[in-house]
C-alpha angles and dihedrals in degrees: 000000000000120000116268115220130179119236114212098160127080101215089064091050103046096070101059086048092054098055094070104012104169087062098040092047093118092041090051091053098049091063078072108110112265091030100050090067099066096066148088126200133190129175123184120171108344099338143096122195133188142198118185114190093192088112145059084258129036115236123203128218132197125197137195123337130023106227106088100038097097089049096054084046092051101044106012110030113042100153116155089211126037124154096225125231106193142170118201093255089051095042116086094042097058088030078066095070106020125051128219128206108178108025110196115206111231140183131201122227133198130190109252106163115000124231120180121217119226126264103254109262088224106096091272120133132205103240125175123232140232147183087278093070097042089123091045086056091043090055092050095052086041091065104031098051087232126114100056085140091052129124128161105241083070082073085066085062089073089223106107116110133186136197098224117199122185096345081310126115100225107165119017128193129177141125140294087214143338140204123183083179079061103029087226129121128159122212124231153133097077113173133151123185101261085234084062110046121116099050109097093249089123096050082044092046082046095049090056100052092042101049084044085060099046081052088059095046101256108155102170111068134146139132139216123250135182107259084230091058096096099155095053084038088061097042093053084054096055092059087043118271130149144203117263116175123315123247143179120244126172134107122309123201121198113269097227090223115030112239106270093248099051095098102035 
């Protein structure tokens, strides 16, 4: 069994982040003030491991290797409760201790060549969003089924950008985080009124975040999607994202004995 530390400086953690940054992008972007406080990072043998407890759920991280992930799980990390991030390599040794019941399959996409979609031609207008139309953005998650990694200090990032139709918010795009200090954002929060899909509004709402972070310097940005997903899949790819690697995400629950071969 390797030795578990915890990591609490930057400089220590920033390493492991830069040497795969399209995968450590939200990783890279929780080392930001304000954000680097709710974490907790651990690293044993060739692997890094966070929790971030920013949210209603914890999700948990891995990084690099495989090897010391079942030691930082049996030691570091006992939550009951985690919402897992993993790629294939990372998945049966946390799958060891935690279990989980509705895998969703992710992938993870990065911006190669932009291509900015069109304004729609219907009377509609880009706007940005603040903190004074928070309810109006909760509404709009409420009745697409989009948003679940929402919380209202994103807003603060100035990234978030609606499609507004009428005085009405119908599609909203924005981040989950974002560092200049890093140049990473993720995109995120994508959600259109089911009455208005299909017309282009979430590639226009995208447009705008992304092209507001490329204003700032941000080089590193991407975004998760379900593999199912076809029609988003195929929207990303329009504005010129690309595939990076494929992961499982979804709620994990403690095993109450580790598999036998977890810490092997």
């Amino acid at each position: 069994m390797g030795s578990v530390r915890r990591l609490t400086a930057r400089a220590e953690i920033r390493p492991w982040l830069e040497r795969e940054r399209p995968w450590a992008i939200y990783a890279l972007g929780d080392l930001a003030d304000g954000l680097f406080e709710l974490c907790e990072w651990y690293t044993a043998r060739d692997s890094l491991a966070l929790i971030f407890k920013g949210l209603g759920f914890v999700p948990l991280v891995t990084i690099g290797g495989a090897n010391g992930i079942a030691d930082i799980l049996a030691s570091a990390i006992t939550l009951d409760e985690v919402y897992l991030n993993q790629r294939d390599e990372h998945l049966a040794a946390v799958q060891a201790f935690y279990d989980c019941a509705a895998p969703h399959r992710m992938a993870r996409m990065t911006l190669s060549d932009f291509r900015p979609a069109a304004p729609p031609a219907d009377g509609s207008r880009i706007v940005r969003l603040g903190m004074d139309r928070l309810d109006e953005i909760k509404a709009l998650y409420a009745a697409s089924e989009a948003g679940d990694a929402f919380a209202p200090y994103q807003l603060a990032t100035g990234y978030f950008h609606a499609v507004e139709l009428d005085g009405q918010l119908v599609s909203v795009a924005g981040v989950h985080l974002a560092s200049k200090t890093y140049a990473v954002g993720p995109v995120g929060n994508v959600g259109t009124l089911p009455a208005c899909r299909g017309r282009g509004y979430a590639a226009a709402a995208t447009t705008a975040v992304v092209r507001a972070l490329q204003n700032d310097g941000i080089t590193t940005i991407g975004l998760n999607v379900e593999t199912a997903n076809t029609t988003a899949i195929r929207v990303y790819e329009r504005l010129g994202f690309v595939r990076y690697c494929e992961f499982t995400e979804g709620a994990g629950i403690r095993r109450r004995q580790p598999w036998p071969q977890a810490r092997a």
